[in-house]
C-alpha positions in Angstrom: 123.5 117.9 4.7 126.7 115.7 5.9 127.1 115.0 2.2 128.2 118.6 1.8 130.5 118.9 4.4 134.2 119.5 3.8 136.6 117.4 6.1 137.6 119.7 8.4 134.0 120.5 8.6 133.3 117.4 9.6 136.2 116.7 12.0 134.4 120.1 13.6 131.3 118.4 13.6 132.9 115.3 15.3 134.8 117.4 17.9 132.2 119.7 18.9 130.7 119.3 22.4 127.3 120.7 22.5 124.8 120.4 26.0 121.3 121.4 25.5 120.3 124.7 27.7 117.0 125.6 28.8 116.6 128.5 30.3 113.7 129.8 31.9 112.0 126.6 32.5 108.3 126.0 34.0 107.6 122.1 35.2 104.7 120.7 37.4 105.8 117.7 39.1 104.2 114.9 40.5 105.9 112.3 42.5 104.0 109.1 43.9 104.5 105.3 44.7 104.0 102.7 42.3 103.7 98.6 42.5 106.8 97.1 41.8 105.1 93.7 40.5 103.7 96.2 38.0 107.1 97.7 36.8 108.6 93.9 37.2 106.5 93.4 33.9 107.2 96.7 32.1 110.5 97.4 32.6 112.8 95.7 29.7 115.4 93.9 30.0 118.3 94.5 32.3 116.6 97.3 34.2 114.9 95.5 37.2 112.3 97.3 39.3 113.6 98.5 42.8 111.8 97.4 46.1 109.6 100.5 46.3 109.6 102.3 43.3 108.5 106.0 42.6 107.2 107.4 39.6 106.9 111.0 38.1 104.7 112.6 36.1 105.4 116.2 34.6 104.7 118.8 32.1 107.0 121.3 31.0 107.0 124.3 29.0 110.6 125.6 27.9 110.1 129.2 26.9 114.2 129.5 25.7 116.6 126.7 24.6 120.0 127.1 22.3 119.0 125.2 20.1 116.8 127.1 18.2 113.4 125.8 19.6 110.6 127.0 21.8 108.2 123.8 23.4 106.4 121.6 25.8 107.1 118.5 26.8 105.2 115.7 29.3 106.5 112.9 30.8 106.1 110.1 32.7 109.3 108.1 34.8 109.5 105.2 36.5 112.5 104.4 38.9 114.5 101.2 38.2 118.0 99.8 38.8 120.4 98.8 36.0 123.8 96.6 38.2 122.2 98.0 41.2 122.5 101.7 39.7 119.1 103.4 40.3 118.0 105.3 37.9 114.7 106.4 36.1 113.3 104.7 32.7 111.2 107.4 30.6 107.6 105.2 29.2 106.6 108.1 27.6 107.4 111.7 26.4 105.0 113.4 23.9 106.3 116.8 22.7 104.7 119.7 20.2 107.3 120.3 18.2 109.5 117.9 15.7 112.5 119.3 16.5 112.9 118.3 20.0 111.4 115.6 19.3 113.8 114.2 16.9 116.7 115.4 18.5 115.9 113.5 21.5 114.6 110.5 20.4 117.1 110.2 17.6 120.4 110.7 19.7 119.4 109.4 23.5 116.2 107.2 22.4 113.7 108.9 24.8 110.2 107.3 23.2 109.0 111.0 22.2 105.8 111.2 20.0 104.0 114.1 18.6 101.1 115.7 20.8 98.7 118.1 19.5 98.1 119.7 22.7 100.5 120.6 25.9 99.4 123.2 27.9 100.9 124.4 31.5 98.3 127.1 33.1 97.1 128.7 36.4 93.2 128.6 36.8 92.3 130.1 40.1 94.6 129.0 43.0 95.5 125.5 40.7 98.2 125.0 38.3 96.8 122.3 35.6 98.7 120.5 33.3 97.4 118.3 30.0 98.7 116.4 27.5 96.4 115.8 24.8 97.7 113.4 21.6 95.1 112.0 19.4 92.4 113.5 20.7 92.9 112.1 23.9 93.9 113.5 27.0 96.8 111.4 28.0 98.6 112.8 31.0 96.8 115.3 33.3 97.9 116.9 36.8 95.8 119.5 39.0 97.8 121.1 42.0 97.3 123.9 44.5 100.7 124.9 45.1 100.8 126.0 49.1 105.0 126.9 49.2 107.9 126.8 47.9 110.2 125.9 50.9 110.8 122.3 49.9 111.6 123.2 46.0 114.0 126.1 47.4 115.9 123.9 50.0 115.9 121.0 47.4 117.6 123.4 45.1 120.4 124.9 47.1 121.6 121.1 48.7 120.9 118.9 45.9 119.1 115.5 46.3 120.1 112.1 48.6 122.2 109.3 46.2 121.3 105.7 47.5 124.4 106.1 49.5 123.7 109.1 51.2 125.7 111.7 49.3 124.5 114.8 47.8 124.0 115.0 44.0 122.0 117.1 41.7 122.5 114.2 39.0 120.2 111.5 38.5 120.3 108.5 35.4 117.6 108.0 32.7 117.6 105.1 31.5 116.2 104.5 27.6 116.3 102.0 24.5 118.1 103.5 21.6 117.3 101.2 18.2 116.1 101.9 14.6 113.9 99.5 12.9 116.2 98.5 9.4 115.2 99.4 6.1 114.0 95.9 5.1 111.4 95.9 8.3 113.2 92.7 9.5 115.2 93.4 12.7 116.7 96.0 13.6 119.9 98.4 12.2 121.9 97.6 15.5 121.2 95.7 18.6 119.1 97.8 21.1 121.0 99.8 23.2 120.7 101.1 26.9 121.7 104.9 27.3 122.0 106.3 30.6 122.0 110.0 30.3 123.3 112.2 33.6 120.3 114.5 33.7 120.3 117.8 36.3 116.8 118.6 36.2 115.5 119.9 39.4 111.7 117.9 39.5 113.3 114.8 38.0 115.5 115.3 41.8 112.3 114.9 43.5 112.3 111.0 42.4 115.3 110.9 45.1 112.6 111.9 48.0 110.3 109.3 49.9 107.4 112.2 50.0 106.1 114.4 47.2 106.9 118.5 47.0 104.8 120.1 44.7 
């Protein structure tokens, strides 16, 4: 469609300043420790793994966004430093729907696939949730939520920076690239994006204990 643009419709296009809103949000969160010598060989190049490393696992279901799109999401984060910034490095992110998948993949380089199946549900006193792509159950987390005291507290005074301040910002850390049209290299160098991101569970990578 750019094609068709006029060129103050483009210098519109150019100008605007557009943040993604979701409102309504469900997530189940889990946060737990992972080996460092392992992240040391899956972590590209600059991001370094820190001394002891968190992870987090999550699905999501967004029930109202602005930009025109209903969906759920998984994840999976690993923590890691970029010039002693730390920050989190998304592996994966399988969505069920192309829009958000393309949007985020396309403009911040989060490694979004499809997924046929991404379900957040309460069965009995458990909250499950799945990610199924392929025919394969890829991500799957059971928990028996007991409170919310931690999540509430968490929420009103924001999470610890590696200094000691209080932020509700944390840094994900991805690889933006295209593969070029003649399949030899790439369009541009790979790029590292850091994107602020204020999501409330992603704050929990900030804790030394898990609050589900």
């Amino acid at each position: 469609m750019l094609y068709a643009l006029d060129r103050n419709e483009l210098q519109q296009l150019r100008s605007a300043n557009w943040t993604a809103e979701f409102t309504g949000a469900e997530m189940l969160a889990a946060v737990f420790r992972t080996d460092p010598a392992v992240l040391g060989q899956i972590l590209p190049r600059p991001l370094r793994p820190p001394a002891n490393p968190l992870a987090l696992a999550f699905v999501a279901h967004y029930p109202h966004t602005n930009f025109g799109t209903v969906y759920n999401e998984a994840a999976l984060f690993v923590q890691a430093e970029y010039r002693g910034r730390l920050g989190m490095y998304c592996l994966s992110m399988p969505v069920d729907d192309d829009m958000a998948m393309a949007g985020g993949r396309e403009v911040f380089g989060y490694p979004k696939k499809m997924a046929e199946s991404i379900s957040l549900e309460t069965v009995g006193s458990k909250v499950i949730g799945s990610a199924v792509r392929k025919g394969i159950e890829i991500l799957r987390i059971e928990a028996e939520p007991s409170t919310t005291e931690g999540i509430e507290k968490l929420a009103m005074t924001g999470a610890p920076d590696p200094n000691g301040a209080r932020s509700f910002e944390v840094t994900a850390y991805m690889f933006k690239y295209f593969t070029a049209p003649s399949m030899r290299g790439f369009d541009y160098l790979p790029r590292l994006v850091a994107e602020p991101i204020m999501l409330l569970m992603l704050l929990l990578l900030w804790y030394h204990e898990p609050i589900l």
